[in-house]
N, C-alpha and C positions, 0 to 999 in steps of 0.2 A: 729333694734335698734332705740330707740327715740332719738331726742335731741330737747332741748330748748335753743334756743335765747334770752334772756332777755334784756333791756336794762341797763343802765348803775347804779350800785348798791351804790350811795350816798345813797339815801335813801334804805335799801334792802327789794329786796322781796324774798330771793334766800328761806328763811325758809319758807315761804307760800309754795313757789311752791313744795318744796322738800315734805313739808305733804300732800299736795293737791296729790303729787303724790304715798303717800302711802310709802314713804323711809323713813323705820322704821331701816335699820340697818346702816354698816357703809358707810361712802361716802368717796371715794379719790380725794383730793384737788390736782389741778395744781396751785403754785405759782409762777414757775420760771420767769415771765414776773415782778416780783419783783425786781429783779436777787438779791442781797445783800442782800434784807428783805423778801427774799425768808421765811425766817421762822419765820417770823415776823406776824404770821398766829392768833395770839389769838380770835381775833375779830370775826375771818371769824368760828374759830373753835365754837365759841358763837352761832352763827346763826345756826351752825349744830347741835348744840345742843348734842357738846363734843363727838361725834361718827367719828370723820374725823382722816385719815391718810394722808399725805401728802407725794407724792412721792418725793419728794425731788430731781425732775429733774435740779436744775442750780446746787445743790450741788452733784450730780452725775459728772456733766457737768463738773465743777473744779477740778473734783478727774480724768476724763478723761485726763484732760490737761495736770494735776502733775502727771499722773502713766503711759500715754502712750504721750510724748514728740514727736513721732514724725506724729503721728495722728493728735496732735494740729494743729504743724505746719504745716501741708497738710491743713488743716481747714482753718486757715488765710491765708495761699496761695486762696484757693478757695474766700474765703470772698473778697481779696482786686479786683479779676478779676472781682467777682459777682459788687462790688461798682463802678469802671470802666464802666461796661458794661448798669449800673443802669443810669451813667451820660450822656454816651451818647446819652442812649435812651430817657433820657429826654429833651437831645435838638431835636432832630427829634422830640419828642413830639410837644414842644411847637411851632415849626414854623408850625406844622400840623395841629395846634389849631387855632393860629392866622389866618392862611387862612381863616379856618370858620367864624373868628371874621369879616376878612375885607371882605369877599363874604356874609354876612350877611348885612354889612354898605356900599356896593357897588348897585347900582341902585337901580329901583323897584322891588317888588315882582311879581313874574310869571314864566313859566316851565322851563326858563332857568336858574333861580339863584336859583329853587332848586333841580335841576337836580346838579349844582355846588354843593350845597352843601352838595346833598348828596352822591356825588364822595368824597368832602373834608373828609366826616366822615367815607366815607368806607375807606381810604386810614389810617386814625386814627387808626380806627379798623386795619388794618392791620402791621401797627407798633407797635398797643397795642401785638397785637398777635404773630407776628414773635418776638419778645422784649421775651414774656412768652416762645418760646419752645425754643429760644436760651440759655434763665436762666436753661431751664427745662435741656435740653441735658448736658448743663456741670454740673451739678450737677450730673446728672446721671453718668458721665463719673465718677463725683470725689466719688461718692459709689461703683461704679464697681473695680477702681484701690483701693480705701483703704475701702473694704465690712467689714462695721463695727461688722458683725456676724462672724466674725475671728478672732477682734482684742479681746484679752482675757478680757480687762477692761471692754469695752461696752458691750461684751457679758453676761458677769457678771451684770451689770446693769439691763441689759433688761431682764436677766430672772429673776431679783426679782422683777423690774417694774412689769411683767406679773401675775409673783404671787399674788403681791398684789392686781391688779385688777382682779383676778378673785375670791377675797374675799369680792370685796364691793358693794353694791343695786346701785351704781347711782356713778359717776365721777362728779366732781367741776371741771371748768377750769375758772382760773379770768384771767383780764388784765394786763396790763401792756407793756413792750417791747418788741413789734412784732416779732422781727428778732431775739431775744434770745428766745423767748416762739419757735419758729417756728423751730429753728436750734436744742432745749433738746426734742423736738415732735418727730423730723424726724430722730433723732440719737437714742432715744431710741425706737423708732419704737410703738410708744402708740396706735397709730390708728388701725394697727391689732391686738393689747391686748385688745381691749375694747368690752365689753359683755355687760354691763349695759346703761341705761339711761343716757346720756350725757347733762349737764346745762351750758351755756358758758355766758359769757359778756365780752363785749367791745375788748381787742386784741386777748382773747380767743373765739369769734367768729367769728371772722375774719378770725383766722390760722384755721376751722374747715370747711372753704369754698373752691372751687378749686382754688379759685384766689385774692390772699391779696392785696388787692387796698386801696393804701392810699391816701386821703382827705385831708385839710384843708382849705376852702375859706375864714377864718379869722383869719389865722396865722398875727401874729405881723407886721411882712413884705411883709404882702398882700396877696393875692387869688391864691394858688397854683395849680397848675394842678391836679387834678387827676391822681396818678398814679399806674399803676400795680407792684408789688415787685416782686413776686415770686407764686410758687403754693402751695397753701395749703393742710390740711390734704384731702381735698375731703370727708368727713366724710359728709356733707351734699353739695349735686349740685344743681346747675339749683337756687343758689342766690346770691345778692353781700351784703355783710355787712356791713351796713353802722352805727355805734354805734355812739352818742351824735350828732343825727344830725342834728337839729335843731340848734347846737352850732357850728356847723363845717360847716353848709353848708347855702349854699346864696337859701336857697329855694325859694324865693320871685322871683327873676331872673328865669323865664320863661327860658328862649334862653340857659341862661347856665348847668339848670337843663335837659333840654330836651337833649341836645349834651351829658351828662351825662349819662343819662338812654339808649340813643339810643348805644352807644359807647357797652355795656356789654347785649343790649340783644339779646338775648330770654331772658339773666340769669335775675330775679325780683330785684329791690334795696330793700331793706328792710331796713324800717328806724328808726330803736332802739332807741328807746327816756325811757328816766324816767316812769318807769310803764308799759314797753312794754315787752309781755311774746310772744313767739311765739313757739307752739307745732310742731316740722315737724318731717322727718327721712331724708334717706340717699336720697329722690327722691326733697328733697326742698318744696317740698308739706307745702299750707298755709292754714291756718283755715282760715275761715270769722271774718274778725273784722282786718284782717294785714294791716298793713300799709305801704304804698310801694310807690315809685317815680314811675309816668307813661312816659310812652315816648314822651307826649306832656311837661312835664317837672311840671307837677304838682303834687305834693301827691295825693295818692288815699287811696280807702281803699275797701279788697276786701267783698264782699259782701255772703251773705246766694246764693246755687242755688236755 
């Protein structure tokens, strides 16, 4: 299965790419990252040039919550533990950070300070990681105890979810709000329904990676950590998503980029800017021309062999 990363569709390209790609019939749109204006789709249905269905995941979502009450409430149980476990991991974050900050501004350069500091970042990594299978395991625990392919509502869902996409040439997924797009994904179970060509941008490919990492180095109130949320579909591995980034991220900053890119690899940063298409499948694999954060903390771009 293919999918395409796009960058951020102010200006769109999403109808080039869909004819370049020969999708000639109909396309299923993910809007729920909308959640409210979830159907507030006209615009998007213009570009597809009037062949799109719209699975209608957050309005599934609400009909879950209103027809099977106590599934919901298992769900917000999980969510307030998930938010909990999100805070604290982000204070171990940030003192994990700061170390690097002050063993970077602490003496000269030489084997010893960065032998330090690349103790400081394995030990990052290691909090990024133990943080991800800790999120992973109780999630898992809350599908096992309430296996949504039991509960009659969601089962009902998911097999017309399923139906639909095995009627359409190519799936739409746009952005919007992470944790709602990524919570109607894993409950209605999309990822093993999908047959076709996958097109994602901004929070939609993000949830399409193993691991949703969120950004901001220019939020309002200053330069945020990077940090891990949760696992995504896994539907494309071995990248991290980095959408508007240019606007999100201090790329100029050597030192902070570089703890960055080294923090997540092997996995590539991929840096979805305005005009950015990127062809891959489920192995992350990049054409020549991607543009990606290196591990010395500068953009690169990968090149022809």
């Amino acid at each position: 299965m293919s999918v395409t990363l796009l960058g951020p569709q102010r200006t769109p390209t999403v109808t080039r790419v869909l004819r370049a790609m020969n999708v000639a019939g109909r396309v299923a749109t993910v809007t729920a990252g909308w959640r409210e204006r979830e159907a507030h789709d006209d615009e998007l249905n213009e570009l597809l040039d009037a062949h799109a269905v719209n699975l209608s995941l957050y309005r599934r979502w609400l009909d879950v919550q209103e027809r099977d009450p106590e599934f919901a409430a298992a769900y917000r149980g999980l969510r307030q533990v998930l938010d909990e476990m999100q805070e604290i991991y982000l204070v171990r974050l940030d003192y994990a950070l700061r170390t690097i900050d002050a063993i970077r501004h602490t003496g000269r350069e030489g084997p010893r300070r960065t032998a330090a500091l690349d103790a400081a970042l394995e030990n990052v990594r290691v909090i990024d990681g133990g943080h991800l299978d800790a999120v992973s395991d109780i999630q898992a625990a809350f599908y096992e105890a309430w296996a949504p392919h039991v509960r009659p509502v969601i089962a009902q869902h998911r097999a017309s979810v399923a139906d639909l996409l095995g009627t359409v040439d190519a799936v739409v997924i746009t952005g919007g709000h992470l944790d709602v797009l990524l919570t109607v994904l894993k409950v209605f179970n999309v990822a093993a329904a999908l047959r076709s060509p996958v097109v994602a941008w901004s929070a939609g490919a993000i949830a399409l990676t193993e691991r949703a990492v969120l950004f901001h180095d220019r939020a309002p109130q200053g330069p945020g950590n990077a940090e891990i949320y949760e696992r995504g579909l896994s539907v494309v591995r071995g990248v991290v998503a980095l959408p508007h980034a240019r606007s999100r991220l201090l790329l100029d900053d050597v030192d902070r980029m570089s703890v960055f890119a080294r923090r997540f690899a092997p996995a590539r940063c991929l840096l979805l800017e305005r005009g950015t298409r990127i062809d891959t499948d489920r192995d992350g694999t990049c054409p020549p021309g991607t543009r990606l954060l290196g591990e010395g903390g500068i953009p690169l771009t990968i090149e022809a062999s």
